[in-house]
N, C-alpha and C positions, 0 to 999 in steps of 0.2 A: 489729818492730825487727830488723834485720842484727846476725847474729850479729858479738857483738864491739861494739857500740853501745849505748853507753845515752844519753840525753836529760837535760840538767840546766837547770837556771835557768828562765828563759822558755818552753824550749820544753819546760817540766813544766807549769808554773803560773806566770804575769804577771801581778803586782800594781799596783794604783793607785800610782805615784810616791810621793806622797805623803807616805803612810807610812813608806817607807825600807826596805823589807821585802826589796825583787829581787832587791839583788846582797848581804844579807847571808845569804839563803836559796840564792842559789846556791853562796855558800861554804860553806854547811855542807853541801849536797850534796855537795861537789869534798871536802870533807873525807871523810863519809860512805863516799861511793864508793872514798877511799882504803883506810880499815877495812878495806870489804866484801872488796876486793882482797887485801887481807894476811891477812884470815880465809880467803876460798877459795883463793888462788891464780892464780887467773885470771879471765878476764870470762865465766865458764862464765854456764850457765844458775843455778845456787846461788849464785853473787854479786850477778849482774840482778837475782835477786827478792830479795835480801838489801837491796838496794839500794833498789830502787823500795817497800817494805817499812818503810825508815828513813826514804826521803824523804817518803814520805806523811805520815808525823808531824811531821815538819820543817814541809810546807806546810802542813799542818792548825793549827798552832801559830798563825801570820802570816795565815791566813785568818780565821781565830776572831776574833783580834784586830781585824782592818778591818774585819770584817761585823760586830761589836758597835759600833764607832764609825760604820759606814756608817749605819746603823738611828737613830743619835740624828736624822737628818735627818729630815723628815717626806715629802721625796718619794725615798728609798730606796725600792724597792718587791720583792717575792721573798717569800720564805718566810722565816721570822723566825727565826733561832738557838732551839732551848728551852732557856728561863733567860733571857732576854735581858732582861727586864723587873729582876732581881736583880744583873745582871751591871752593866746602866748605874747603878743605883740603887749599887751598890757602887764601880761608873767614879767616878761623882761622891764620892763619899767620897774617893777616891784625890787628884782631884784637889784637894777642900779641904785634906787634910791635907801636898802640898805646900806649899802659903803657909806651914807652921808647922814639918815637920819635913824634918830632909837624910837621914834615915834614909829616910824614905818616900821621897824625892826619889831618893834611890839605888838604891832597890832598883826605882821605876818605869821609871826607867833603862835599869836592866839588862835587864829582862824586856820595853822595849818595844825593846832592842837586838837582842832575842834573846840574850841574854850566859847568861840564868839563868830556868827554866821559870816559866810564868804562875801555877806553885802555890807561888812563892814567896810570892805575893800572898795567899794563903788559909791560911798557917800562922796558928795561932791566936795566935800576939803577935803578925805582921804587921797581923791582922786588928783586934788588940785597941789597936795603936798608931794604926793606921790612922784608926778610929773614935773616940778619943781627941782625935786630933790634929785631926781634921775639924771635931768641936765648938768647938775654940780659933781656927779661922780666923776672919778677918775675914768672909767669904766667908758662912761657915756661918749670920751674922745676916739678910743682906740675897737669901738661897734658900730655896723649900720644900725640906722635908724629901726 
């Protein structure tokens, strides 16, 4: 990379449409890169890796994400996430206990906004609303466990 250049959005990481993930990943980049900027001062070399440093976790976050939903399809094909099997298994909890609670509706939200980290979902009340809530859906009679 040319000194004084760094790379954001797509031409980091390009996600499936789909999702919604692109241009909310490249704002946080654009944001990111501002930080990195006001912490070193300039686009030295300790900003670049401060940068690309922060954005990995940024994209890692939204990748996680579409490759645990990619994998519910039966001709996704790659290397499988580890946990993936607990992660969908918990996916679906998630989504029964929408039909019943705005709480979970809100915080799925948020986290599938990128508003609020994916360990929002794994606090142990999130968890224990979550699974609560899933048993009361309508949903939860007419799916295997």
């Amino acid at each position: 990379m040319p000194a004084g250049y760094v790379a954001v959005g797509d031409a980091v990481c390009s996600f499936n449409p789909v999702y919604g993930h692109g241009m909310t990943v490249a704002a946080l980049e654009a944001v990111t890169l501002g930080e990195c900027l006001d912490r070193h001062g300039s686009a030295g070399a300790a900003a670049v890796r401060a940068f690309y440093r922060r954005s990995a976790r940024i994209v890692a976050v939204a990748w996680d994400m579409a490759a645990a939903t990619d994998f519910a399809y039966a001709g996704t094909t790659g290397p499988r996430p580890p946990g993936l099997a607990v992660t969908q298994w918990y996916q679906r909890r998630i989504v029964r206990a929408t039909h019943v609670s705005a709480d979970v509706v809100a915080a799925i939200l948020r986290v599938q906004h990128l508003l609020a980290p994916a360990t929002t979902l794994l606090r142990p009340a999130m968890v224990a609303r979550v699974l609560r809530a899933a048993r009361r859906a309508p949903a939860a009679a007419d799916r295997s466990p």
